[in-house]
N, C-alpha and C positions, 0 to 999 in steps of 0.2 A: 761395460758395466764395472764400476767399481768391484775391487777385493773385499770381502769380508773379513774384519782381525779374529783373529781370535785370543781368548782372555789371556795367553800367555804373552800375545802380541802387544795387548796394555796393556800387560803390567810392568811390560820393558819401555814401553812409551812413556808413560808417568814414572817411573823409576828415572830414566833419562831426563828427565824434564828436571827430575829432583837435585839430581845431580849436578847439571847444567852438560851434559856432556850429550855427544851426538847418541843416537840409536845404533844398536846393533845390527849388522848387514840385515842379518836374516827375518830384522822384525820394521821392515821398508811399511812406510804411512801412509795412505794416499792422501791430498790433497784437501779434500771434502772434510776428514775426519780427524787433521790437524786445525783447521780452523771451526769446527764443532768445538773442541778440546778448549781452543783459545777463547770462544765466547764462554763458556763456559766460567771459564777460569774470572774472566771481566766481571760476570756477574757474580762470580763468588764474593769479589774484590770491592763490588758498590753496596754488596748489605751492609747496613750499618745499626748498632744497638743501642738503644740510650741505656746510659747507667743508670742504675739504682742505688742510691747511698741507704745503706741496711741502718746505719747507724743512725739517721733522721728519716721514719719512714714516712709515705702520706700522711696528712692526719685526715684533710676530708675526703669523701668517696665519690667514686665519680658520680652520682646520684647526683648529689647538691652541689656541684662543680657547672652538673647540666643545668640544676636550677639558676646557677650565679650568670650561665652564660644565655640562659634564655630573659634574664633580668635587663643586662646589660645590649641584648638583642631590641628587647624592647627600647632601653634606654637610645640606643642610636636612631631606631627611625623617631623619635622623637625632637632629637636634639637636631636631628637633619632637619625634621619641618619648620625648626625655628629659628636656625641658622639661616634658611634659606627664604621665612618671612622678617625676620627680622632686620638683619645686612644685606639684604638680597646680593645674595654671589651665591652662586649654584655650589651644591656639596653633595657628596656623595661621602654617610658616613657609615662604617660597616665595622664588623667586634673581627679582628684578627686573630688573636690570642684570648684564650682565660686559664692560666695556670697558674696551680700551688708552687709557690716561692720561698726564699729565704728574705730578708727585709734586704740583705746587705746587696743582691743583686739586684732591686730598685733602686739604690742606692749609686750601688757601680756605675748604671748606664745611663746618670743625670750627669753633668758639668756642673763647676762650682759654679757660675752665676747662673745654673738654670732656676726659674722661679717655681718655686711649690705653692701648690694652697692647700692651708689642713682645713679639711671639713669636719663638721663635730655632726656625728648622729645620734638620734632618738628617736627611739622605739616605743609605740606607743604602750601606755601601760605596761611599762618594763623601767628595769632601775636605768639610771643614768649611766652613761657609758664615756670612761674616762678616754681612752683612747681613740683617736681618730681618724676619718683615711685621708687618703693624698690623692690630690689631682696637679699632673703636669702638661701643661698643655705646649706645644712645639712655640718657638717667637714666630715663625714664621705664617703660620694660623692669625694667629694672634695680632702681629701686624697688619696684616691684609684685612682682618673686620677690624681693627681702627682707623684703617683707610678707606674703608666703606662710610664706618659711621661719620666720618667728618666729610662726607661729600666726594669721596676717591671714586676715580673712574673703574673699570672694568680687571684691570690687570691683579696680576697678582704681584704679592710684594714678596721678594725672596730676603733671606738675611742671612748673614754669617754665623755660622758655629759659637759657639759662647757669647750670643748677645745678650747686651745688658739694656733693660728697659729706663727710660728717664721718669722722673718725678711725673708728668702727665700721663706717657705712657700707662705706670704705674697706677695711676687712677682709672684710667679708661681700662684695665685689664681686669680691675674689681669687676667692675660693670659688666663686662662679658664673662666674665665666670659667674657672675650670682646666676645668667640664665643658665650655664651650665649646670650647676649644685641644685638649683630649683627643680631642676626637669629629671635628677636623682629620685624623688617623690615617687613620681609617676612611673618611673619606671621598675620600683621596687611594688606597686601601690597591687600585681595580679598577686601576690604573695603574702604583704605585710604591710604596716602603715606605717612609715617613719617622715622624720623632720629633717633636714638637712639645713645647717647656716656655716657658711663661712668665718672661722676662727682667727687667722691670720695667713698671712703669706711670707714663706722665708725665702730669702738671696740665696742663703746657703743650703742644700740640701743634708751638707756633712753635718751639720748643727744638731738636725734634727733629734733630739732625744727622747723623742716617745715613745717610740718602740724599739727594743733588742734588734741588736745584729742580726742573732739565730732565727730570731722568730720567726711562725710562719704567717707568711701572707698571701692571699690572691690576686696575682700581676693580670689587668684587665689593658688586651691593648687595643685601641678603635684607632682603626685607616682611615683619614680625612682625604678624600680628593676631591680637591678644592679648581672647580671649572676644565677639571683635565687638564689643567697645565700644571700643576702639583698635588703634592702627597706629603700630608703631615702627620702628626700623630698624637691622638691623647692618651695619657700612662696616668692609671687608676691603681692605687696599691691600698688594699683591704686587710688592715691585721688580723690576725688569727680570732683576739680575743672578740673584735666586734663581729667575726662570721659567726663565731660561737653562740652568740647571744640571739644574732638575725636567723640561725638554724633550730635552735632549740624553739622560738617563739611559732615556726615553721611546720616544724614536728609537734608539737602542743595542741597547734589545730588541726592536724590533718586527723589525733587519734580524738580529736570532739568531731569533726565532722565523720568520723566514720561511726564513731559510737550511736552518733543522730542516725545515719543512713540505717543501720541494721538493729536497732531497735524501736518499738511500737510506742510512740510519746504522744499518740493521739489522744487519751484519756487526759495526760498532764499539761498536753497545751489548750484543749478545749475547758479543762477548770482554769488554766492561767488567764483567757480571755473573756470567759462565762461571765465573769461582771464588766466588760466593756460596756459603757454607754454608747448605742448607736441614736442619731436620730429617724423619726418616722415623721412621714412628709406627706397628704395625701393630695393629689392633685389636682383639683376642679376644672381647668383645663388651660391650655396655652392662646394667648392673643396676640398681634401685634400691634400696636399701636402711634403712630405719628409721635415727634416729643412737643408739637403743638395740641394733639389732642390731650395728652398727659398734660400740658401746661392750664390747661381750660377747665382740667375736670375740679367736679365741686361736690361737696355731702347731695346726694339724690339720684347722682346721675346713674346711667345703668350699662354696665360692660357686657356685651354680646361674646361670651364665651365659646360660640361654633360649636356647641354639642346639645342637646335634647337633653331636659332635666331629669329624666329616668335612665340615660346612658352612667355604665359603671364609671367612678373613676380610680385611677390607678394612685396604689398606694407604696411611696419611697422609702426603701430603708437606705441611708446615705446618698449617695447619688444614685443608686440600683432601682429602677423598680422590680418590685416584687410579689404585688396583688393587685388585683383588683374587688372594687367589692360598690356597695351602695352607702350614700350620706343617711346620716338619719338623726335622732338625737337618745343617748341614756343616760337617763338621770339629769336632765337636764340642761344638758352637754350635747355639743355637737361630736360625733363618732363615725365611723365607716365600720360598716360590718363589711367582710372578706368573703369574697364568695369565690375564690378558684385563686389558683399559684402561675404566675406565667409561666408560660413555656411548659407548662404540663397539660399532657393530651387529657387525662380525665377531670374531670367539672367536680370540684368540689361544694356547687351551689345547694346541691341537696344535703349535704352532710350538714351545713348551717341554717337550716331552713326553718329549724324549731326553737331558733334564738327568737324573743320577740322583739318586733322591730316596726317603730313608725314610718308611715309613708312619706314618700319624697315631696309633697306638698307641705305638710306638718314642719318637716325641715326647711322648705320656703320662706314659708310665713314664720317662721323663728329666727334666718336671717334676717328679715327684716324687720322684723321686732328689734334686734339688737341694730 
């Protein structure tokens, strides 16, 4: 059985260690308890802290960072269903990252001929919004659906590092980003309604002067693997000012829909509808009819309606029915008096019973007068 140290015995182990110098005779280690000490030591060595710069703190919280990333969640299985009916080449596209950024580190991690596209967003019933975000999409994505779209076999297309696209390229790369910026809509549309169009495309990303250095942005990154035999990437950078604007419209509804949920608007929505015109329909009964026999019919003839002319008929408010009752005529007028409410167990025939009212004969013989 192993020795037991005792605390004097560590403290001359770890003082040793400090040192670099051997242990003292009297405070011998067994085996077991120098390599505890060394895992030990290993794991102290693999934590690691991300920094915190005090001097630019977060701005947004992780609240609406969740909301950016379940946006963008959405946004991928969408863009995956259309990538993969559109070009058909299998993809599998999934959100990697969604973090608050500096502008200049979206900046850093492009090449000068990587291509940008600035999208321009609009928010519905919101002012215009000058600033725009950015989509970069990998060439090597990119290549492979315009090797699709022109009739390309199955493979994938790999490229070099700093490729430049040509004059054609360049047009067909419109074309597959408008589905991209298109399906932006949809995938903001469980939160908010905006418009997304494509503004231009820069060669250079250093160019770009719409947004500050400092500024903050949201670095959206989605993993493309593209048939399992590669992995691309698209890079989504969201400036500060247009999250502001997409949050705040965000937060606007959420304190109207909670306002709705906990208080009693039943009196003000029943006067806001109380003058709706509905119509009322009453129904003498259903037939079917040949479109030969409909082509044949003439002023005289007589349609067999499948019901006994003392049977109620039922009376429509829109497409609902909602009564039943009996024909008759008042004032001179064909009318239905109501005699019960569907779907309700008690009979309200007696309750109307003291309206005066002609017989269902009387109503015969004055359709056919008319």
């Amino acid at each position: 059985m192993a020795d037991v140290l005792s605390q004097s015995q560590i403290d001359a182990l770890l003082k040793s260690m400090a040192s670099g110098g051997a242990p003292e005779p009297e405070a011998s280690v067994p085996e077991e308890v120098e390599a505890k000490v060394d895992k030990k030591a290993e794991k102290a060595e693999e934590i690691k802290y991300n920094k915190y710069d005090f001097y630019s703190p977060r701005k947004f919280t992780k609240d609406k960072m969740r909301i950016l990333t379940s946006v963008f969640e959405n946004y991928a299985r969408i863009i995956t269903s259309q990538v993969n009916g559109i070009f058909r080449v299998m993809t599998d596209i999934t959100v990697l990252e969604v973090q608050e950024r500096r502008y200049y580190e979206f900046v850093s991690s492009l090449g000068e001929n990587d291509a940008v596209t600035l999208v321009e967003a609009d928010i519905q019933d919101h002012n215009k919004i000058l600033v725009p975000l950015m989509m970069y999409v990998t060439p090597g994505l990119v290549i492979t659906l315009i090797d699709h779209m022109l009739g390309g076999g199955e493979e994938v297309v790999k490229v070099k590092t700093g490729y430049r696209y040509s004059d054609v390229e360049l047009a067909l790369y419109r074309r597959i980003l408008s589905y991209l910026i298109q399906a932006l809509k949809d995938g903001f549309s469980n939160y908010i309604t905006m418009e997304f169009k494509a503004q231009r495309i820069e060669d250079n990303p250093s160019m770009i002067q719409d947004v500050g250095l400092d500024e903050t942005v949201a670095i959206i990154l989605l993993n493309v693997d593209v048939a399992g035999l590669a992995v691309e990437r698209i890079r989504i950078c969201m400036p500060g000012t247009l999250l502001e604007s997409i949050f705040q419209v965000i937060d606007s509804r959420k304190h109207i829909a909670r306002g709705y949920a906990y208080e009693d608007n039943r009196d003000t929505i029943l006067d806001n509808i109380r003058e709706s015109p509905l119509p009322i329909t009453g129904q003498l009964g259903t037939v079917i009819l040949d479109l030969d026999d409909v082509y044949h019919l003439k002023v005289g003839d007589v349609i067999d309606m499948n019901k006994p002319k003392n049977k109620d008929v039922k009376l429509y408010i829109g497409r609902q029915p909602w009564f039943t009752g009996k024909m008759g005529v008042y004032k001179k007028n064909v009318a239905i008096r109501i005699n019960r409410r569907l779907y309700e167990e008690e009979d309200t025939e007696e309750a109307a019973s003291d309206i005066p009212f002609p017989q269902q004969e009387e109503v015969a013989s004055t359709l056919e007068g008319q």
